[in-house]
FIKOL-281287 format. One record per atom (N, C-alpha, C): residue in one letter; x, y, z. Coordinates in nm, 4 decimals. Atoms other than C-alpha are relative to their C-alpha. Layout:
BEGIN
r A c1 X c2 Y c3 Z
...
***
This chain:
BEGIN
r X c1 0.1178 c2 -0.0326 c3 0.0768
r X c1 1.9020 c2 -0.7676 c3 -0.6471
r X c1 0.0061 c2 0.1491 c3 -0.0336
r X c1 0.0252 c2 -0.1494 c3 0.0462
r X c1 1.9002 c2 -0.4288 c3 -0.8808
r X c1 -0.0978 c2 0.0144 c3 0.0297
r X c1 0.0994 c2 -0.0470 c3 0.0026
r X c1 1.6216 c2 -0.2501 c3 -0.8514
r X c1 0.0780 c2 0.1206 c3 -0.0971
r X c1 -0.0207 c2 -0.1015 c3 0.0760
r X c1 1.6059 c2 0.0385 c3 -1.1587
r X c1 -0.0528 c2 0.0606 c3 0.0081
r X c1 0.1083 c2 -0.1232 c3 -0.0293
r X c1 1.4013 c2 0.3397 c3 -1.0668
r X c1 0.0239 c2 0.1213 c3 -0.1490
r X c1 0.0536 c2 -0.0943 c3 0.0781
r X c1 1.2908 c2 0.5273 c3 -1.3866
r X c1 -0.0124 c2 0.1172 c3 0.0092
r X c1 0.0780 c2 -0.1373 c3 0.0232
r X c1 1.1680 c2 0.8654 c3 -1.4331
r X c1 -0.1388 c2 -0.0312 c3 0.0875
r X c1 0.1068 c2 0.0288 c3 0.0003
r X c1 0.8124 c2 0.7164 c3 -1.4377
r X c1 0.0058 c2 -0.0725 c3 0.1701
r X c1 0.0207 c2 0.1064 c3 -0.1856
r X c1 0.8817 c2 0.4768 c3 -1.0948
r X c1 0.0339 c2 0.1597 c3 0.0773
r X c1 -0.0590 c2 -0.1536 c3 -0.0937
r X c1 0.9821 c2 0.8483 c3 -0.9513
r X c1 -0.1157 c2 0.0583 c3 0.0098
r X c1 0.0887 c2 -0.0311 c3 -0.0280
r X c1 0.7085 c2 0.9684 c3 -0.9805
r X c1 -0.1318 c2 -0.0244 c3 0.0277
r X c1 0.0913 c2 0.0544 c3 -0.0755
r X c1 0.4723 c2 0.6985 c3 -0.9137
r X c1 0.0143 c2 -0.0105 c3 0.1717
r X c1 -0.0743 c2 -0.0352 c3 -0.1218
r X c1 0.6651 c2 0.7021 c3 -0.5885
r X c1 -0.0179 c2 0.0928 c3 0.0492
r X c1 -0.0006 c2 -0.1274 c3 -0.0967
r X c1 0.6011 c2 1.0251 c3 -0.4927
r X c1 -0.1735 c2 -0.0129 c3 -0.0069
r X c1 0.1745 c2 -0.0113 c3 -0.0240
r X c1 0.2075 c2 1.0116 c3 -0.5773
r X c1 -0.0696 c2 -0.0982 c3 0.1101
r X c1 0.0636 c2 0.1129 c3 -0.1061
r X c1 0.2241 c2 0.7068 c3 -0.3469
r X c1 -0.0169 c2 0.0733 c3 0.1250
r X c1 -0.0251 c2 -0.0686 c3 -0.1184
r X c1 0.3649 c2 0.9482 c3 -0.0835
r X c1 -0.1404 c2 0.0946 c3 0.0347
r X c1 0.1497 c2 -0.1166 c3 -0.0441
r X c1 0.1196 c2 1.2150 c3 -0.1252
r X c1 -0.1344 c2 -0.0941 c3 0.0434
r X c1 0.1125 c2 0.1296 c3 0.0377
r X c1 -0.1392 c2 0.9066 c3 -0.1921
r X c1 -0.0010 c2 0.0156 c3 0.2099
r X c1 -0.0423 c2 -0.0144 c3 -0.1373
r X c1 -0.0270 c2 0.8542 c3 0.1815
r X c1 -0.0471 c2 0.0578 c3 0.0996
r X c1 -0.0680 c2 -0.1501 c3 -0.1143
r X c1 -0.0104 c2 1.2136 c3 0.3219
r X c1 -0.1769 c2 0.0004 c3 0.0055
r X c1 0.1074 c2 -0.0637 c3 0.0391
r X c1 -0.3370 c2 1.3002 c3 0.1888
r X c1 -0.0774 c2 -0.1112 c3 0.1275
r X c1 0.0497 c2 0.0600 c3 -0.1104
r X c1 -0.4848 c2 0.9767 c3 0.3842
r X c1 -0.0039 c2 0.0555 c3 0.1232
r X c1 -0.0020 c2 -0.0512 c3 -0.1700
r X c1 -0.3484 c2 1.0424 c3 0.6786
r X c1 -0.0248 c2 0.1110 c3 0.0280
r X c1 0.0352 c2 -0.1717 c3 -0.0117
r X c1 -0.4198 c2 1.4119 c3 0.6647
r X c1 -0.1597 c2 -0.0203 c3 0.0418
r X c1 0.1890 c2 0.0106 c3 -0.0107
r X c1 -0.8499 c2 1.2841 c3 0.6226
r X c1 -0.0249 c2 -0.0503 c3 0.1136
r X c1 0.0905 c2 0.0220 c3 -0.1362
r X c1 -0.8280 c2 1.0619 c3 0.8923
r X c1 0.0519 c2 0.0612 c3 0.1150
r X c1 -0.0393 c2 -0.0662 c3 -0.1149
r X c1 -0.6403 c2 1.2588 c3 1.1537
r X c1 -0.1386 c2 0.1374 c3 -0.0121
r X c1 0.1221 c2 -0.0739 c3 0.0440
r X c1 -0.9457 c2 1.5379 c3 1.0215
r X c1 -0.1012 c2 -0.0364 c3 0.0053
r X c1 0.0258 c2 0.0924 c3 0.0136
r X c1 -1.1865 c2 1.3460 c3 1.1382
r X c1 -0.0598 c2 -0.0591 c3 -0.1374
r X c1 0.0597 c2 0.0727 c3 0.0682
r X c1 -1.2265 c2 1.1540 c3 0.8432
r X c1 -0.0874 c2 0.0712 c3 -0.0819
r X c1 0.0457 c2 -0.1331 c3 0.0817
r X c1 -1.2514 c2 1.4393 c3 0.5670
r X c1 0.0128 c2 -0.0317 c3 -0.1230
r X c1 -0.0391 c2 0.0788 c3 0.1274
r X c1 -1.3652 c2 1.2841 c3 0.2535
r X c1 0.0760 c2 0.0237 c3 -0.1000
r X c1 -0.0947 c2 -0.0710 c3 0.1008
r X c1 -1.2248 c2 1.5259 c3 0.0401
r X c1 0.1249 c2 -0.0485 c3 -0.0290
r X c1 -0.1383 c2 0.0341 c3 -0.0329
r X c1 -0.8547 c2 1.4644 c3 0.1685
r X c1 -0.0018 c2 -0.1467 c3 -0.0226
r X c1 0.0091 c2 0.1350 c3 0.0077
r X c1 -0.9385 c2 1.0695 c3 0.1998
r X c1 -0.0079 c2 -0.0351 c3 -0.1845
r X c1 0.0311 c2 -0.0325 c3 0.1370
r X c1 -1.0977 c2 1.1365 c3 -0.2115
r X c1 0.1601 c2 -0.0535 c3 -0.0614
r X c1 -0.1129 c2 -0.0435 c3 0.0816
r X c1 -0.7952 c2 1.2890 c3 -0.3179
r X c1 0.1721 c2 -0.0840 c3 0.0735
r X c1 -0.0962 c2 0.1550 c3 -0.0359
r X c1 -0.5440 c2 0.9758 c3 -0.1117
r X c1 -0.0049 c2 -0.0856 c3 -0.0883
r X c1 0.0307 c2 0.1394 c3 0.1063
r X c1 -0.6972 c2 0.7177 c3 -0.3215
r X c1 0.0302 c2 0.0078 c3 -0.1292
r X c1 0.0056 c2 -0.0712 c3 0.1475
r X c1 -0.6776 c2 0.8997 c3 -0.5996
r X c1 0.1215 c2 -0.0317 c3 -0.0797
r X c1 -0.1279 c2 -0.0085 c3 0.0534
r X c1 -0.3224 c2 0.9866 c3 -0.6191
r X c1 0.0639 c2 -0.1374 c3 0.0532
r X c1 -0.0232 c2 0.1716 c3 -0.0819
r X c1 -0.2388 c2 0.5961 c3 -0.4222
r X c1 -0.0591 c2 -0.0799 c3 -0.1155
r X c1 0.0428 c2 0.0522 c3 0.0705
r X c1 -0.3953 c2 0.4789 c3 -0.7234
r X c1 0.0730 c2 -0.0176 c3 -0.1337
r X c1 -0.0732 c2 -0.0227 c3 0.1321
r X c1 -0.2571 c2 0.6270 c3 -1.0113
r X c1 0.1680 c2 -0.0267 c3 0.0541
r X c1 -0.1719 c2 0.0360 c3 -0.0518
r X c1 0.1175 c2 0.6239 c3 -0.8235
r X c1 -0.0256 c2 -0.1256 c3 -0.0042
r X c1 -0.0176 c2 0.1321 c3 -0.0094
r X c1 0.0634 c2 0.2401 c3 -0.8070
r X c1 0.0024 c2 -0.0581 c3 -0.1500
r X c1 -0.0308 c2 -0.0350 c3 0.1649
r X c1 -0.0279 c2 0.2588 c3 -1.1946
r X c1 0.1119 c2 0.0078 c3 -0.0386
r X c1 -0.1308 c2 -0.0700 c3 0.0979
r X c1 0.2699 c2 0.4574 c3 -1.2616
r X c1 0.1192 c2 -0.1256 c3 0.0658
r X c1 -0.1137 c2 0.0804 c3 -0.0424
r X c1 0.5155 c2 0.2115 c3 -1.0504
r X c1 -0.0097 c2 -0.1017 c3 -0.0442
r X c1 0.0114 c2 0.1637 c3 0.0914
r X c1 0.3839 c2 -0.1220 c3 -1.1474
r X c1 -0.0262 c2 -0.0285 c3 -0.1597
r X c1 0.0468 c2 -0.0282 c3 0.1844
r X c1 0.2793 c2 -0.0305 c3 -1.5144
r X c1 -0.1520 c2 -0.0353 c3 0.0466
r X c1 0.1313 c2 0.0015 c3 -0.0198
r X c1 -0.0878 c2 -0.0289 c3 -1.5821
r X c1 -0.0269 c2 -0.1353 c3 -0.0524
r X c1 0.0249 c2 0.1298 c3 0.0158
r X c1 -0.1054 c2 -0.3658 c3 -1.7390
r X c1 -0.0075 c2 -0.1159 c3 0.0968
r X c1 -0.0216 c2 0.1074 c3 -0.1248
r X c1 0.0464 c2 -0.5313 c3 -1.4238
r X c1 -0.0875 c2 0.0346 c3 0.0986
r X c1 0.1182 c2 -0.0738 c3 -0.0979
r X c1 -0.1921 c2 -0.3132 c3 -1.1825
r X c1 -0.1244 c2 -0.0295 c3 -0.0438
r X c1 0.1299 c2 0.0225 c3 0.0179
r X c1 -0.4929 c2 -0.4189 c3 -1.3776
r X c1 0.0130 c2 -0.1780 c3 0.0086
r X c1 -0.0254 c2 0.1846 c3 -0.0163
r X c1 -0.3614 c2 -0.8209 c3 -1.3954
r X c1 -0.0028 c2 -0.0400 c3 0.1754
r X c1 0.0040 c2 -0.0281 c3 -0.1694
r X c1 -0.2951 c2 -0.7215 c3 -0.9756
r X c1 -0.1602 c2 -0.0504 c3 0.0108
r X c1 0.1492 c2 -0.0467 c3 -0.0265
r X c1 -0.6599 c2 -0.6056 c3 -0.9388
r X c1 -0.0912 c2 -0.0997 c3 -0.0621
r X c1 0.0966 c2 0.1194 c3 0.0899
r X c1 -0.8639 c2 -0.8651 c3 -1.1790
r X c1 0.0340 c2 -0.1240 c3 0.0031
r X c1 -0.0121 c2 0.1565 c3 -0.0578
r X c1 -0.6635 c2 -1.1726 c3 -1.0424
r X c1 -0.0744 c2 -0.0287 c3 0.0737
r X c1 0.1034 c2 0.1033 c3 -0.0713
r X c1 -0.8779 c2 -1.4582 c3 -0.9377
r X c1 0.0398 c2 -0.0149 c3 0.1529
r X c1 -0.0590 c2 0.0124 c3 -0.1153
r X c1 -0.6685 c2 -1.4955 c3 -0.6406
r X c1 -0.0295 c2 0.1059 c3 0.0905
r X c1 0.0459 c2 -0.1496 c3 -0.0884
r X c1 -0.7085 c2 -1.1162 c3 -0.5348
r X c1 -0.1194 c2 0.0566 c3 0.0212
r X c1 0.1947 c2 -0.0741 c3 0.0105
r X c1 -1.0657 c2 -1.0709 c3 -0.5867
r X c1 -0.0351 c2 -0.0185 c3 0.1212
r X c1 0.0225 c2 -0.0394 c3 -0.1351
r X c1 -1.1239 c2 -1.0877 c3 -0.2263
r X c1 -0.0016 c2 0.1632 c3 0.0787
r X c1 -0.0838 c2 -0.1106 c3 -0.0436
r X c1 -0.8655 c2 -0.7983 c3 -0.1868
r X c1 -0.0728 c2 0.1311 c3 -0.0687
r X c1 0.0357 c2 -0.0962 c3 0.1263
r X c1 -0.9990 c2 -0.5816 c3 -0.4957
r X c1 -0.1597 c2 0.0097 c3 0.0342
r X c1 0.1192 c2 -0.0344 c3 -0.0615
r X c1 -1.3706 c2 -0.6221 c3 -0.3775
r X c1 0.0031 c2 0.1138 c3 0.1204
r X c1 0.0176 c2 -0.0591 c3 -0.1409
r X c1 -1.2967 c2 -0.4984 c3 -0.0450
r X c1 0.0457 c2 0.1472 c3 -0.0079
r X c1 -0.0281 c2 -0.1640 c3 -0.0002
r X c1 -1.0751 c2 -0.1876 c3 -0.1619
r X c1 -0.1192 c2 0.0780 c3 -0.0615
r X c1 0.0888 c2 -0.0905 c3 0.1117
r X c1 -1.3366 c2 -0.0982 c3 -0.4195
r X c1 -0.1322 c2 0.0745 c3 0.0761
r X c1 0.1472 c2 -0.0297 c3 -0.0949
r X c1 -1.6630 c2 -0.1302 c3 -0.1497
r X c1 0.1161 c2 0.1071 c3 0.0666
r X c1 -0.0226 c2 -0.1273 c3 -0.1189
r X c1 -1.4230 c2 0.0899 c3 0.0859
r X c1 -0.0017 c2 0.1144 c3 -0.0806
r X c1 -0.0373 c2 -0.1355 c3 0.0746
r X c1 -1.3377 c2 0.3482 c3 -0.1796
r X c1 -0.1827 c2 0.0438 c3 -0.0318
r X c1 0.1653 c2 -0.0328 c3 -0.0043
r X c1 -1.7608 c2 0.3407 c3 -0.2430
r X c1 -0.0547 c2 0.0494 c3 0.1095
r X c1 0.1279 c2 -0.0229 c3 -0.1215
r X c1 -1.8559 c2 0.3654 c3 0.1307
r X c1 0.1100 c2 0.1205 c3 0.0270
r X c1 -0.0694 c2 -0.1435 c3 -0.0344
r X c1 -1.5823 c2 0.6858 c3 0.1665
r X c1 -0.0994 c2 0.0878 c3 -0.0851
r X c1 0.0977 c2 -0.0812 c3 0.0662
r X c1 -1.7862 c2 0.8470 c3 -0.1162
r X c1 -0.1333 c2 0.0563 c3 0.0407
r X c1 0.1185 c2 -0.0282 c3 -0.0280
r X c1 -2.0935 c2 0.7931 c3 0.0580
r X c1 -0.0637 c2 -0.0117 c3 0.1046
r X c1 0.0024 c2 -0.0468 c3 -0.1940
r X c1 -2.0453 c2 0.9254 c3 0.3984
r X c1 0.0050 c2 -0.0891 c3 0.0805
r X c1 -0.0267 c2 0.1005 c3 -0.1061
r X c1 -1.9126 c2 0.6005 c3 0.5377
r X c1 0.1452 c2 -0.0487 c3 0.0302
r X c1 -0.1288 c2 0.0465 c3 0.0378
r X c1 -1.5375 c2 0.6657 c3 0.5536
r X c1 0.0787 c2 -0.0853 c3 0.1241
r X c1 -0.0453 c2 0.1019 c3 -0.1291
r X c1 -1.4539 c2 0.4669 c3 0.9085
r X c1 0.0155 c2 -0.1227 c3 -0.0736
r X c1 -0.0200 c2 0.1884 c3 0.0342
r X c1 -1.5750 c2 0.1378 c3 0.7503
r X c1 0.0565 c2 -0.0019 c3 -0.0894
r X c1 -0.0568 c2 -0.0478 c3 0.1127
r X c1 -1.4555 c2 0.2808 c3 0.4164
r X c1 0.1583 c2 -0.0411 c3 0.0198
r X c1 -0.1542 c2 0.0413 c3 -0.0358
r X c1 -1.0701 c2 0.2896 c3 0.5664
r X c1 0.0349 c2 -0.1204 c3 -0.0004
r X c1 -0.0574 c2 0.1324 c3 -0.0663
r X c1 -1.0830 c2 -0.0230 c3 0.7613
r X c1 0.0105 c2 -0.1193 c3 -0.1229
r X c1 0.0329 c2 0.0992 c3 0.0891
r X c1 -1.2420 c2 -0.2238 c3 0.4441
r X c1 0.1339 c2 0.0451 c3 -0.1509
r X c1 -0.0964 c2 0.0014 c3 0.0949
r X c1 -0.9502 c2 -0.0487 c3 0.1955
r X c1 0.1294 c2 -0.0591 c3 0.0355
r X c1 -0.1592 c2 0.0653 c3 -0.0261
r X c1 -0.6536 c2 -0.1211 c3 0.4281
r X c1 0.0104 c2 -0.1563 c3 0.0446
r X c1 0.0136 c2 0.0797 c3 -0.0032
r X c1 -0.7830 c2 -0.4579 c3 0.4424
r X c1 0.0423 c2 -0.0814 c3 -0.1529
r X c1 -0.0264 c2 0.0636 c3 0.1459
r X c1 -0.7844 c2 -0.5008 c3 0.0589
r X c1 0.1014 c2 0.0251 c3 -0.0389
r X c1 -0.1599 c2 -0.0600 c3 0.0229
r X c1 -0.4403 c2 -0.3270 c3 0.0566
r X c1 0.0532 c2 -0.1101 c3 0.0139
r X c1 -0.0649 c2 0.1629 c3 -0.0595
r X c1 -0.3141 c2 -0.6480 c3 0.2727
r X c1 -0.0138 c2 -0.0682 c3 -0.0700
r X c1 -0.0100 c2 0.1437 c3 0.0459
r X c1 -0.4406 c2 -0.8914 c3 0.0902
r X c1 0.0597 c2 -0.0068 c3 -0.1398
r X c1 -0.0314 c2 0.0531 c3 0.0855
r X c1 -0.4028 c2 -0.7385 c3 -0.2087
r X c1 0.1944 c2 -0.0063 c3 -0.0458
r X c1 -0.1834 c2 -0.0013 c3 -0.0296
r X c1 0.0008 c2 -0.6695 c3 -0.1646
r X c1 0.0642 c2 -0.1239 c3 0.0925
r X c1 -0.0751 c2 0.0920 c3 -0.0987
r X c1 0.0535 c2 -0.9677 c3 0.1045
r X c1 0.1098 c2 -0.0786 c3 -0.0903
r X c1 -0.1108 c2 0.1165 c3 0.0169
r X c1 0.2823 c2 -1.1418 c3 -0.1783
r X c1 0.1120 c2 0.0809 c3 -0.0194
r X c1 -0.0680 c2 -0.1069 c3 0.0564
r X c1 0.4893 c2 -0.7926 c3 -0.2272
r X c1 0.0919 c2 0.0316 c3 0.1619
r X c1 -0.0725 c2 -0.0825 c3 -0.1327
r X c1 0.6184 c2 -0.7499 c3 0.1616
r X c1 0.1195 c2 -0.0666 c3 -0.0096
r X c1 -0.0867 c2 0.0280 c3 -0.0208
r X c1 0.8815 c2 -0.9589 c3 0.1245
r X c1 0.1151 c2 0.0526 c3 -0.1431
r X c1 -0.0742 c2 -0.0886 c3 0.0733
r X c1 1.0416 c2 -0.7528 c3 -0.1835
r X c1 0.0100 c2 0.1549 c3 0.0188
r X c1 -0.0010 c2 -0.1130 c3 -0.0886
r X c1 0.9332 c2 -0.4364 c3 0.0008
r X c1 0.1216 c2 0.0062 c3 0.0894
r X c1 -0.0836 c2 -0.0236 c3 -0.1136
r X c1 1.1332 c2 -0.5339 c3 0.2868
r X c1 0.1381 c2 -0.0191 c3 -0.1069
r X c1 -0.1467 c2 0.0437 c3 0.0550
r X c1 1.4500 c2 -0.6445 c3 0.0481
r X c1 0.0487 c2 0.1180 c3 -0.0530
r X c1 0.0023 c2 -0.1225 c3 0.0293
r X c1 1.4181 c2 -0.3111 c3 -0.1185
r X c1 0.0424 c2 0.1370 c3 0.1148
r X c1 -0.0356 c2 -0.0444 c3 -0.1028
r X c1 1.3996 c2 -0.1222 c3 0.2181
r X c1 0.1256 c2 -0.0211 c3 0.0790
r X c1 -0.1420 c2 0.0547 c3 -0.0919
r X c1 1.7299 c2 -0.3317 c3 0.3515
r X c1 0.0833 c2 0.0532 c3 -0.0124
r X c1 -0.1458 c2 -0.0911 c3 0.1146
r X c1 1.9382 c2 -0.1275 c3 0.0889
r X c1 0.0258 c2 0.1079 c3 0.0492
r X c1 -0.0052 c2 -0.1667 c3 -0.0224
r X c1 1.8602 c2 0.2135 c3 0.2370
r X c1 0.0896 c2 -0.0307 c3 0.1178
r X c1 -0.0602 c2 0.0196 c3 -0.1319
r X c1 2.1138 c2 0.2673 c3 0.5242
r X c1 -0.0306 c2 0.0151 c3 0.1068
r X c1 0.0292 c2 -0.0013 c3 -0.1238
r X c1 1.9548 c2 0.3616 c3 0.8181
r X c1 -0.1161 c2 -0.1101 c3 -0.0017
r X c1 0.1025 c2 0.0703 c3 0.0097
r X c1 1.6257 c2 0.1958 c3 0.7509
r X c1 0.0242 c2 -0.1277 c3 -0.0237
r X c1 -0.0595 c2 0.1130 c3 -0.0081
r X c1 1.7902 c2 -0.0909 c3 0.6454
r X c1 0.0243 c2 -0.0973 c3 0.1685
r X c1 -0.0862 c2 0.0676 c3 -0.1800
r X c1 1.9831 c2 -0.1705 c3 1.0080
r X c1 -0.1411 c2 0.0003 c3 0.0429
r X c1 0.0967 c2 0.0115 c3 -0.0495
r X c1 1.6391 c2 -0.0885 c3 1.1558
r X c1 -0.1059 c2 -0.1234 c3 -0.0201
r X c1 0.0705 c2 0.1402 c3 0.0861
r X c1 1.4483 c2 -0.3548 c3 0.9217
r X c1 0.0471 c2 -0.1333 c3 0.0201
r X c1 -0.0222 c2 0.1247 c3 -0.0023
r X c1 1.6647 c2 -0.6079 c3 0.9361
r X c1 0.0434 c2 -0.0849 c3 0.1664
r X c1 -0.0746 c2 0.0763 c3 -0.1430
r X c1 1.7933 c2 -0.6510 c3 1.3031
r X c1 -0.1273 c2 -0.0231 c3 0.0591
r X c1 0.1254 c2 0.0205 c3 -0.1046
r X c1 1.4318 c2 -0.6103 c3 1.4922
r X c1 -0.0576 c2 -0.1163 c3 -0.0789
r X c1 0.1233 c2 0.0814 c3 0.0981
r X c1 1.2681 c2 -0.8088 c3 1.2309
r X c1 0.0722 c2 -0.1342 c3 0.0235
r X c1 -0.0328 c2 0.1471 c3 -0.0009
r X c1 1.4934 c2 -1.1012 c3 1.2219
r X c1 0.0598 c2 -0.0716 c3 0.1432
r X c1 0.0151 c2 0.0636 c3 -0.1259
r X c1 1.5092 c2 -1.1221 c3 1.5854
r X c1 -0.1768 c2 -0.0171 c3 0.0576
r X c1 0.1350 c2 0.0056 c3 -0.0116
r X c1 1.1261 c2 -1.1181 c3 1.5916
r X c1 0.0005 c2 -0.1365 c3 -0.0904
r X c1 0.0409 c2 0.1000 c3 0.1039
r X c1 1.1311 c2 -1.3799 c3 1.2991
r X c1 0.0501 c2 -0.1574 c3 0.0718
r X c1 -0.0432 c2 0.1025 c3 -0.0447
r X c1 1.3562 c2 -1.5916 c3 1.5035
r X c1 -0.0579 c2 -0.0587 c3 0.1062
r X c1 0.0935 c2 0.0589 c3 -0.1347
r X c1 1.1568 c2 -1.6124 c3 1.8364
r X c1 -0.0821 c2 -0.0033 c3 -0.0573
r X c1 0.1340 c2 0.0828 c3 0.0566
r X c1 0.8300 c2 -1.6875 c3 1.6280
r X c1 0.0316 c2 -0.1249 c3 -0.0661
r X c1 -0.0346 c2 0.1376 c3 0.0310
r X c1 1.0312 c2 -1.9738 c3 1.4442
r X c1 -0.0014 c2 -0.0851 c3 0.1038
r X c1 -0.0840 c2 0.0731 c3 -0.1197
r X c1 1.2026 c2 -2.0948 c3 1.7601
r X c1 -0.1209 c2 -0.0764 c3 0.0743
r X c1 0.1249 c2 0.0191 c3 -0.1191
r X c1 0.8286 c2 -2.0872 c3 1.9600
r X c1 -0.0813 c2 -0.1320 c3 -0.0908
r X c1 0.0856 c2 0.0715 c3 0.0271
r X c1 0.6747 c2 -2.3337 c3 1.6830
r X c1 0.0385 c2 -0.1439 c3 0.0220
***
Protein backbone atom coordinates (compact mmCIF):
# COMPACT_ATOMS: atom_id res chain seq x y z
CA UNK A 1 0.00 0.00 0.00
CA UNK A 2 1.52 3.61 -1.25
CA UNK A 3 0.71 6.14 0.75
CA UNK A 4 1.62 9.80 -1.16
CA UNK A 5 2.29 12.59 1.25
CA UNK A 6 1.83 16.00 -0.51
CA UNK A 7 2.96 19.32 0.42
CA UNK A 8 -0.58 19.95 1.81
CA UNK A 9 -0.69 16.24 3.86
CA UNK A 10 2.78 17.85 5.36
CA UNK A 11 1.48 20.19 6.72
CA UNK A 12 -1.77 19.01 7.88
CA UNK A 13 0.51 16.59 9.68
CA UNK A 14 2.35 18.86 11.49
CA UNK A 15 -0.82 21.04 12.68
CA UNK A 16 -2.02 17.62 13.90
CA UNK A 17 1.23 17.52 15.94
CA UNK A 18 1.03 20.87 17.36
CA UNK A 19 -2.98 20.13 17.42
CA UNK A 20 -1.51 17.47 19.91
CA UNK A 21 1.26 19.40 21.77
CA UNK A 22 -0.91 22.24 22.44
CA UNK A 23 -3.52 19.63 24.13
CA UNK A 24 -1.33 18.09 26.09
CA UNK A 25 0.46 21.25 27.10
CA UNK A 26 -3.59 22.56 28.59
CA UNK A 27 -4.13 19.55 30.29
CA UNK A 28 -0.82 18.89 31.99
CA UNK A 29 -1.62 23.05 32.97
CA UNK A 30 -4.27 22.24 34.73
CA UNK A 31 -6.56 22.38 32.04
CA UNK A 32 -5.66 25.90 30.43
CA UNK A 33 -8.30 26.75 28.01
CA UNK A 34 -6.31 28.87 26.03
CA UNK A 35 -3.68 26.04 25.16
CA UNK A 36 -6.71 23.36 25.01
CA UNK A 37 -8.53 26.54 22.46
CA UNK A 38 -5.65 26.71 20.39
CA UNK A 39 -5.27 22.22 20.24
CA UNK A 40 -8.57 22.01 18.67
CA UNK A 41 -8.01 24.57 16.61
CA UNK A 42 -4.93 23.60 14.88
CA UNK A 43 -6.29 19.37 15.31
CA UNK A 44 -8.96 20.66 13.29
CA UNK A 45 -7.78 22.44 10.49
CA UNK A 46 -4.58 19.74 10.23
CA UNK A 47 -7.37 17.07 9.82
CA UNK A 48 -8.94 19.45 7.04
CA UNK A 49 -5.69 19.81 5.43
CA UNK A 50 -4.91 15.82 5.48
CA UNK A 51 -8.24 14.42 4.61
CA UNK A 52 -9.39 17.31 2.22
CA UNK A 53 -12.23 19.40 3.45
CA UNK A 54 -14.91 17.71 1.51
CA UNK A 55 -14.02 14.29 3.07
CA UNK A 56 -13.73 15.93 6.74
CA UNK A 57 -17.10 17.50 6.35
CA UNK A 58 -18.75 13.96 4.71
CA UNK A 59 -16.52 12.43 8.14
CA UNK A 60 -18.34 14.87 10.49
CA UNK A 61 -22.10 15.04 8.92
CA UNK A 62 -22.24 11.16 8.43
CA UNK A 63 -25.33 9.58 9.77
CA UNK A 64 -23.26 6.91 11.17
CA UNK A 65 -20.86 9.43 13.06
CA UNK A 66 -23.31 11.72 14.48
CA UNK A 67 -22.88 10.20 17.77
CA UNK A 68 -19.07 10.93 17.44
CA UNK A 69 -19.48 14.62 15.95
CA UNK A 70 -22.12 15.55 18.69
CA UNK A 71 -19.92 14.57 21.40
CA UNK A 72 -16.64 16.36 19.97
CA UNK A 73 -18.65 19.48 19.27
CA UNK A 74 -20.51 19.55 23.09
CA UNK A 75 -16.75 18.94 24.36
CA UNK A 76 -15.19 21.68 22.25
CA UNK A 77 -18.48 23.96 23.78
CA UNK A 78 -18.03 22.86 27.45
CA UNK A 79 -13.91 23.76 27.08
CA UNK A 80 -15.11 27.25 26.04
CA UNK A 81 -17.23 27.52 28.91
CA UNK A 82 -15.14 26.68 31.83
CA UNK A 83 -15.87 22.98 31.67
CA UNK A 84 -12.69 21.59 30.09
CA UNK A 85 -12.41 18.06 32.26
CA UNK A 86 -15.79 16.93 30.82
CA UNK A 87 -14.90 18.97 27.72
CA UNK A 88 -11.65 16.49 27.11
CA UNK A 89 -13.21 13.32 28.16
CA UNK A 90 -16.48 14.07 25.84
CA UNK A 91 -13.91 15.13 22.67
CA UNK A 92 -11.60 12.08 23.02
CA UNK A 93 -14.64 10.13 23.07
CA UNK A 94 -15.94 11.60 19.75
CA UNK A 95 -12.34 11.25 18.40
CA UNK A 96 -12.89 7.26 18.93
CA UNK A 97 -15.84 6.90 17.50
CA UNK A 98 -15.38 9.25 15.11
CA UNK A 99 -11.90 7.62 13.64
CA UNK A 100 -12.70 3.90 15.02
CA UNK A 101 -12.89 2.82 11.14
CA UNK A 102 -9.30 4.65 10.45
CA UNK A 103 -7.07 2.53 13.19
CA UNK A 104 -6.58 -0.11 11.14
CA UNK A 105 -4.93 2.09 8.18
CA UNK A 106 -3.22 4.10 10.94
CA UNK A 107 -1.63 1.08 12.16
CA UNK A 108 -0.66 -0.15 8.36
CA UNK A 109 0.78 3.26 7.81
CA UNK A 110 2.74 3.18 11.14
CA UNK A 111 4.16 -0.58 10.20
CA UNK A 112 6.27 1.16 7.39
CA UNK A 113 8.26 3.38 9.74
CA UNK A 114 11.21 1.22 11.03
CA UNK A 115 11.43 1.32 14.49
CA UNK A 116 7.81 1.98 15.20
CA UNK A 117 6.90 -0.45 12.89
CA UNK A 118 8.76 -3.66 14.84
CA UNK A 119 7.17 -2.08 17.95
CA UNK A 120 3.48 -2.06 16.35
CA UNK A 121 3.48 -5.04 14.88
CA UNK A 122 5.11 -7.69 17.25
CA UNK A 123 3.25 -6.53 20.71
CA UNK A 124 0.11 -6.00 18.89
CA UNK A 125 -0.14 -9.22 17.09
CA UNK A 126 0.80 -11.14 20.04
CA UNK A 127 -1.93 -9.30 21.99
CA UNK A 128 -4.33 -9.91 18.94
CA UNK A 129 -3.50 -13.51 19.11
CA UNK A 130 -4.20 -14.26 22.86
CA UNK A 131 -7.60 -12.28 22.55
CA UNK A 132 -8.45 -14.52 19.41
CA UNK A 133 -7.14 -17.71 20.98
CA UNK A 134 -9.27 -16.79 24.52
CA UNK A 135 -12.69 -16.59 22.42
Amino acid sequence: MVYEITEQKKVGLGLIGFGLSFTFLGVILYFDRGLLALGNLFWLIGVGLLLGWQSTYRLFTNVNNLRGTVCFVLGLFLIFVRWPIVGIILEIYGVIVLFGGFWSTVKAFLSQIPFVGWIIQYPLMVIEQLVRGSR
